[in-house]
N, C-alpha and C positions, 0 to 999 in steps of 0.2 A: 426501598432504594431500587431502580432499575437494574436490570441485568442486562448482561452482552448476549445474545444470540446471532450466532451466524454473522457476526460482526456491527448486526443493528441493536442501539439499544432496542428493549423491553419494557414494560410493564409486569407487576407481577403476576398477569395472566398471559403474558406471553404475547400482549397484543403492542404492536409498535409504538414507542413513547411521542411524547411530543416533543417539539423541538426544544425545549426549557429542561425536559426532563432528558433528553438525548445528550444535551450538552455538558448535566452535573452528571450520568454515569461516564461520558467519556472523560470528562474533568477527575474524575473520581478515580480510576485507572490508573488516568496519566501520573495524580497524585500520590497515589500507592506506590507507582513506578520512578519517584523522581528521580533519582541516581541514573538510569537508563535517560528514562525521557530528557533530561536537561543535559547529560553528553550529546543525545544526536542532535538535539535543537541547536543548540548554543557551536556543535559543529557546524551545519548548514548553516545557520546564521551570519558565523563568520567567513565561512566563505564566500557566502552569496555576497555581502561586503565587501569583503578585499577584491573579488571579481569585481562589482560595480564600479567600487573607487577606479582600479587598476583605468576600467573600460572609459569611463567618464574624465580621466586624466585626477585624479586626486578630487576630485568637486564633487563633497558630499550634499552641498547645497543644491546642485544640477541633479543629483540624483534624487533628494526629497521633493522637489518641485514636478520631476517627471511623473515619481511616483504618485503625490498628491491626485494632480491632474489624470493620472492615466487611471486610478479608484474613480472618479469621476466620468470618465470617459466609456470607462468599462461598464457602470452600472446604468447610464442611457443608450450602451450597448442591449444591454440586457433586458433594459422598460420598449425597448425600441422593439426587438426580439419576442417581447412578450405582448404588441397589437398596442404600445405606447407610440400615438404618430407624433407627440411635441418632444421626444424625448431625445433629442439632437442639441434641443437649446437647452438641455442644461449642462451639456460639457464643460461650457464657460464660467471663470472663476475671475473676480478682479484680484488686483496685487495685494490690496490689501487682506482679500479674505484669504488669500496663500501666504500671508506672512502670520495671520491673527492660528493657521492651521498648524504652520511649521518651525514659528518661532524664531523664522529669520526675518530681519530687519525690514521693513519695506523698500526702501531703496535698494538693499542689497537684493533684492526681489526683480526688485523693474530692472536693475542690472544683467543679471542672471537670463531670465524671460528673453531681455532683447540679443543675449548671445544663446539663447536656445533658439530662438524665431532666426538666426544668423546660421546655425543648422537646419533650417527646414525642420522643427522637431514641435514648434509651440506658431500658435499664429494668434494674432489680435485683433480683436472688432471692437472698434473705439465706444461702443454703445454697450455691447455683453461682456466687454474681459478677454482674458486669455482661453486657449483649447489645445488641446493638441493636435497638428495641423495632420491633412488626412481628411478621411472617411468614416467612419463610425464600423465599416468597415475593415479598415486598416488603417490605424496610424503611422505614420509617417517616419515616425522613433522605431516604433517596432520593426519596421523594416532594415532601418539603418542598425538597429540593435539586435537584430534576430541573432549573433551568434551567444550574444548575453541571454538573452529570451532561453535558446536553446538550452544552454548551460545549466540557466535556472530553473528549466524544469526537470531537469536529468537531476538538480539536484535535491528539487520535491520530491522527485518519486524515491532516491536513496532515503531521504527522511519518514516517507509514507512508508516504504517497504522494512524499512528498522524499527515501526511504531504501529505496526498493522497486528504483526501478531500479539500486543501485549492487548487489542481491542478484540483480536476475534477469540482469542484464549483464554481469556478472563473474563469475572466480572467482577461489576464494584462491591466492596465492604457492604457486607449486610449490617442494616444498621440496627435493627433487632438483637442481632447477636453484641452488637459493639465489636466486633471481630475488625481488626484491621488488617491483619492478611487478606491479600487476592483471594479468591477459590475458583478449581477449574470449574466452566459450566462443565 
């Protein structure tokens, strides 16, 4: 079973895990921890919620569509970042694939879309779909929404900083032992 060092998982030589193996000791932790971990989660959570609705005017549907789109946005962000020159065209999403994603209705989809596009927040190319309108750069939303943005990173980092130390302090159940207690490294 991996161990916590210095807040990275391990190997049992002490050599950096892989990402497979990083993500069952930090799983492994959190699970030890659940009492802990599922108050601060399930805090953020609902805040970062009742914030968005609040901000979005009650439209959880505005809110999964921005978000969908902007996971998508963000990650041709990122292939673009990383020496991807097509990675622009894949922002765009038709209605259908945004409905078959979030499980609202399609029409309630193309409704939604044309009063986000009425923000300046989503635009349409009758050939690729919807994007979020903008730059790859900066979207458009994010701008209008930076005090939301703001908020919700303030309120990562409260969630990071409540859950950091149960990663750099521990480590996972040695499964040798069958031990389900933490142990300090």
């Amino acid at each position: 079973m991996p161990r916590m060092a210095a807040g990275r998982p391990t190997d049992a030589s002490g050599d950096s895990a892989t990402p497979e193996t990083a993500r069952g000791a930090v799983s492994a932790v959190l699970e030890a921890n659940y009492p802990t971990v599922q108050y601060h989660y399930v805090q953020f959570l609902t805040e970062h919620l009742i914030d968005c609705r609040k901000t979005l005017g009650g439209d959880f549907d505005d809110l999964m569509l921005l978000a969908v789109m902007g996971q998508r946005f963000l990650q041709a962000r990122r292939d673009r970042d990383a020496g991807d020159a097509a990675a622009a065209e894949r922002i765009w999403m038709s209605a259908l694939r945004l409905s078959d994603v979030t499980g609202i209705p399609r029409e309630s989809v193309r409704r939604k879309l044309k009063g986000l596009a009425a923000r300046g927040w989503v635009t349409q190319d009758p050939a690729r779909g919807w994007g979020l309108a903008g730059s790859l750069d900066y979207a458009t939303a994010r701008i209008d929404l930076g005090d939301l943005d703001r908020r919700g990173l303030e309120r990562l980092g409260k969630l990071m900083t409540a859950l950091m130390p149960l990663l750099l302090d521990r480590q996972a159940p040695s499964s040798d032992a069958g031990a389900c207690a933490m142990k300090s490294v």
